[in-house]
C-alpha positions in Angstrom: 0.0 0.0 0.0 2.9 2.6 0.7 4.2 1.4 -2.9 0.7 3.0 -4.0 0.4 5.7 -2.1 4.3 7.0 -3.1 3.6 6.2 -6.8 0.5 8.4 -6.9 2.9 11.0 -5.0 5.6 10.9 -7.8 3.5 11.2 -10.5 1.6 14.4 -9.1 5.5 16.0 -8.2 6.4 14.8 -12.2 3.0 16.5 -13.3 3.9 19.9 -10.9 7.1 19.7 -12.3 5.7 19.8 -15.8 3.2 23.0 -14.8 5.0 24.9 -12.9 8.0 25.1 -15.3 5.2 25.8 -18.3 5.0 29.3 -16.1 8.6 29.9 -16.4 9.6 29.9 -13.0 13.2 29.6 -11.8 14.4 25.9 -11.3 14.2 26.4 -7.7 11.1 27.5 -7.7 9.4 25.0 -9.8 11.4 22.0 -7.3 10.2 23.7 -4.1 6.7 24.4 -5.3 6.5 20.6 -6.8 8.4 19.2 -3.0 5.3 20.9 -1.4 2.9 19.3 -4.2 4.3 15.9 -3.3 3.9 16.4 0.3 0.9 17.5 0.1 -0.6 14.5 -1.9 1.1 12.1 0.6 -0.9 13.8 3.4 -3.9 13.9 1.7 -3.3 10.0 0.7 -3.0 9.2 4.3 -6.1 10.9 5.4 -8.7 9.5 3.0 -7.1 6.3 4.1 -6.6 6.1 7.6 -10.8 7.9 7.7 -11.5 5.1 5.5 -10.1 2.1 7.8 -11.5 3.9 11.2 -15.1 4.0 9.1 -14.6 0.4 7.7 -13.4 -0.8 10.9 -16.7 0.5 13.1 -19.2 -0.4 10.6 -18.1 -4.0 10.7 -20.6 -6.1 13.1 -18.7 -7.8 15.8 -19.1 -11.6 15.4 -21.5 -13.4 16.9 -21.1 -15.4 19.8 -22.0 -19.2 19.6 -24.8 -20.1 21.1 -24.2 -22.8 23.8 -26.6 -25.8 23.6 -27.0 -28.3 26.5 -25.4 -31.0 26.4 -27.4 -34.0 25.6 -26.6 -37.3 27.5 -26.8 -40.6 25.3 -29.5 -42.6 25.6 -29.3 -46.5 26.7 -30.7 -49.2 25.8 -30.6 -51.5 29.1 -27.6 -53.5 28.4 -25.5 -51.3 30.9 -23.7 -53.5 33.4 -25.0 -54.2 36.1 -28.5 -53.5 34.3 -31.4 -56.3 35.4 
C-alpha cells in the first residue's frame, strides 16, 4: 500500500514539475513548489485512508457469539452393566 500511495505522490510532483515550469519559474522554484505538491498528496493519501479504515473498521458487526446448547446425554438401551 505505501508502494501505492508513493507512486500516486511521484506522478503528481512529475505533473507539478511539468506545470510549474510551463509558467517559467526559476528551477528552484518550480522543485520547491512541486516538494510541497508531493507532500501534500502524501498527506492527503493518508487521510482518505486512515478515515476510511476507522469507518470500515466500526461499521463492521462484531461476530456473533455461539450459542451454547445443553449437552445432551446418550440414551441407553438396558444393556448397561449391572442392568437387570
Amino acid at each position: 500500500m505505501t508502494r501505492i500511495i508513493l507512486e500516486m505522490a511521484l506522478l503528481a510532483f512529475c505533473i507539478a514539475i511539468v506545470i510549474f515550469a510551463s509558467q517559467s519559474l526559476s528551477v528552484i522554484d518550480v522543485v520547491t513548489k512541486s516538494f510541497i505538491v508531493l507532500v501534500s498528496v502524501v498527506g492527503l493519501i493518508v487521510i482518505v485512508l486512515v478515515t476510511t479504515l476507522l469507518v470500515a473498521g466500526r461499521m463492521k458487526k462484531p461476530a456473533e457469539q455461539p450459542v451454547e446448547r445443553p449437552v445432551q446425554q446418550k440414551k441407553t438401551n438396558g444393556s448397561a452393566v449391572g442392568a437387570r
